[in-house]
C-alpha positions, 0 to 999 in steps of 0.5 A: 905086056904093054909097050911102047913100040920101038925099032927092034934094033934100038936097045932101049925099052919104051918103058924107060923113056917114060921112066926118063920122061917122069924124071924130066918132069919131076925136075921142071915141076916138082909137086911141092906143098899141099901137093906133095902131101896129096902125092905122098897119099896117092902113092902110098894106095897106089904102092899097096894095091900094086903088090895086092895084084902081085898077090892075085897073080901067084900061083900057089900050086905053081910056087909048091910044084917049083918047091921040088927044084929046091937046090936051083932056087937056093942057088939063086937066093944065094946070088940075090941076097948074098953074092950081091950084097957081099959084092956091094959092101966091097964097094965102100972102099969106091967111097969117095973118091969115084962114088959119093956116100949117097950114090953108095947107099943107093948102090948097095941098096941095089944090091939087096932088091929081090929079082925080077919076075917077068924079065927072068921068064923072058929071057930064060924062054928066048934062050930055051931054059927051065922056064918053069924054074925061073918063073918060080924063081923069081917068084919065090925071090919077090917074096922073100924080099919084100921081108929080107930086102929091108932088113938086110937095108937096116943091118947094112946102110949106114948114115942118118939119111937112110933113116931106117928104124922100126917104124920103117920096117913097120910100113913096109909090111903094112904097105907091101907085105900085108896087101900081097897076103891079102892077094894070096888069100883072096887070089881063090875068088878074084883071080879069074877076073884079074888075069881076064884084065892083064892088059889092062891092069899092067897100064896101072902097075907101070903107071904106079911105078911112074908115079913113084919115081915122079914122088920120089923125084920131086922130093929129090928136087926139093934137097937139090939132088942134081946139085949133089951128083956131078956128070962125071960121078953119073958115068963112074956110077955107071961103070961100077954097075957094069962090073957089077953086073959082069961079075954077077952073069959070070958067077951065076953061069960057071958057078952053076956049071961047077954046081952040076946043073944042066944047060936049061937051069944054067940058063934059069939060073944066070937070068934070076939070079943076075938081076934087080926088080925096078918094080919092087925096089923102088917102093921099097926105097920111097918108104925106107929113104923118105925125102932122099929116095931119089939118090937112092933109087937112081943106081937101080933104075941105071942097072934095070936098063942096063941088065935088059939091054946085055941079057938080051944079047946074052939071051939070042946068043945062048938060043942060038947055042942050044942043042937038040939035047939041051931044050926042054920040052915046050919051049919054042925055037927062038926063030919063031919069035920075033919081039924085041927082047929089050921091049919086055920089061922087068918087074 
């Protein structure tokens, strides 16, 4: 996966700097007027084509043969889709004293993004886990949300300014659903050349998600939203997220042990199941939200940093822990790899 090259020991992905980046620019020049109406198109191909070559990507085979390790993956939807959001829906009582409505919403609807794919496998193969689980894992979880995601956001945000209706659930399947099908169905004939192009199709899919921030933002400037969240509100947010994000790795490791799962699925298990996909939430969120996903997306971009810089360090440590016993086969030993961990981005 492409990157910006970093110093390994900053913790910080080169990608967020160029999320952090688009957000600046956002808010110095904001595409307002005719502009906006032309970026709302752009980004609405733009989102649909991105989860057509998602659909290109997956593997059927792979995703049948991952089928036999059915109780890993329920473990894992059990955490993505009902540990987090019952863990979110505890948060209201945060409202409003440290979080704002607003803030909330786009907190709780962290909690219902599906998980990720590319930092799963990552990290599960830094830490010589069940590297096939996780692909399939997070497979499986990406595809289930592009469904379930909205539809538990209908059920469970509430105030006008979600705005969730059937229309919205409408134009998530024509805009992510029906291109991801599309992709499985083509995936026969085009698959070849979309995996001969990886390198260059992954420039597309980051400068998609960079494009949707910079929509997303823009039309934030436009309803005030730095007039709307306070520095102090930023760094509670913060700490909610790091609860959060603490009590989901515990849950997924020791609950995973108490479930009788061997160390490599462990590791599967606590790497898909303690994480939210960048890529698949915010597209969500610009149709689900509208004028005000900018709030609502800021909470997840917060999380996707923060969960890449503390897995990393989980990561080396479970490596450095593994046995002769617990490796699975085909997964090389970790000193042999010598990338950033925090360089490779999630989905």
């Amino acid at each position: 996966m492409n990157r910006l090259k970093l110093p390994s020991w900053l913790p910080v992905d080169g990608y967020i700097l160029a999320l952090v980046a688009t957000v600046v620019l956002a808010t110095l020049l904001p595409a307002s007027g005719p502009a906006a109406t032309v970026l709302g198109r752009v980004t609405t191909g733009a989102v649909a084509f991105l989860f057509f070559l998602y659909g290109t990507r997956l593997s059927t085979a792979e995703t049948v043969e991952g089928l036999r390790h059915w109780r890993l993956h329920l473990t894992v939807l059990a955490a993505t889709f009902v540990a987090f959001p019952l863990l979110g829906l505890a948060g209201r009582a945060l409202v409003p004293q440290i979080l704002t409505p607003e803030l909330y919403n786009g907190f709780l609807f962290l909690c219902l993004v599906p998980s990720t794919i590319q930092s799963s496998i990552t990290f599960t193969s830094i830490a010589r886990g069940n590297v096939a689980a996780a692909i399939c894992a997070g497979s499986f979880s990406s595809i289930i949300g592009i469904v379930l995601t909205p539809l538990l956001a209908a059920l469970l945000i509430s105030g006008g300014s979600a705005g969730f209706s059937m229309d919205s659930l409408l134009k998530i399947v024509l805009q992510l659903l029906v291109p991801f099908l599309a992709g499985q169905l083509l995936r026969r004939w085009i698959g070849g050349p979309v995996a001969r192009h990886k390198k260059g199709l992954s420039y597309f899919d980051r400068g998609s998600i960079l494009l949707v921030v910079y929509a997303a933002f823009s039309a934030g400037m436009v309803q005030g939203i730095w007039q709307q969240v306070s520095a102090a509100r930023l760094v509670a947010l913060l700490g909610v997220e790091a609860v959060l994000l603490a009590v989901m790795l515990g849950l997924t490791w020791y609950g995973s042990k108490r479930l009788g799962f061997a160390r490599a699925d462990r590791v599967a298990i606590q790497f898909a199941g303690s994480k939210k996909s960048l890529a698949a939430g915010l597209p969500m969120a610009t149709v689900l939200f509208g004028a005000h996903a900018s709030l609502a997306v800021l909470p997840l971009m917060l999380f996707h940093q923060m969960q890449l810089m503390v897995c990393a360090v989980i990561a080396r440590r479970r490596a450095g822990d593994v046995t002769a016993d617990d490796a699975p086969d085909g997964v090389r030993d970790p000193s042999t790899r010598s990338a950033p961990v925090a360089g490779k981005i999630a989905g």
